[in-house]
Phi, psi and omega in degrees: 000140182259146181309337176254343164313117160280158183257151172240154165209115194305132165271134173271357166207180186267156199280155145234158200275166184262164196285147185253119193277336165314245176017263188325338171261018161251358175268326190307192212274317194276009177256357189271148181279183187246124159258159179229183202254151198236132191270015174279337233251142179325113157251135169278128144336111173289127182312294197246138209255134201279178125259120175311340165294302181295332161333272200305336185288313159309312173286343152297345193084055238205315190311101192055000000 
């Protein structure tokens, strides 16, 4: 092999960008502001009334 030759390695996957450490320390807590929920503020109504029995029975796995 000759001295002027470059050695290469083919990418076997795509490059992805680095991660932005600015962002991420701007997602922790003390930067997020504290929302509260405003008890004034318009809520919507779920259409259909869940029954908390048949609920719990699905998330047991129980169901049919």
């Amino acid at each position: 092999m000759a001295k002027d030759q470059k050695i290469t390695v083919a990418l076997t996957r795509k490059q992805t960008a680095p991660r932005n450490a600015a962002a991420r320390s701007l997602r922790e807590g003390q930067f997020q502001p504290k929302v509260e929920a405003d008890p004034k503020a318009y809520k919507r109504k779920n259409k259909h009334k869940t029954d908390p029995v048949l609920e719990a029975k699905k998330q047991d796995g129980d169901g049919e």
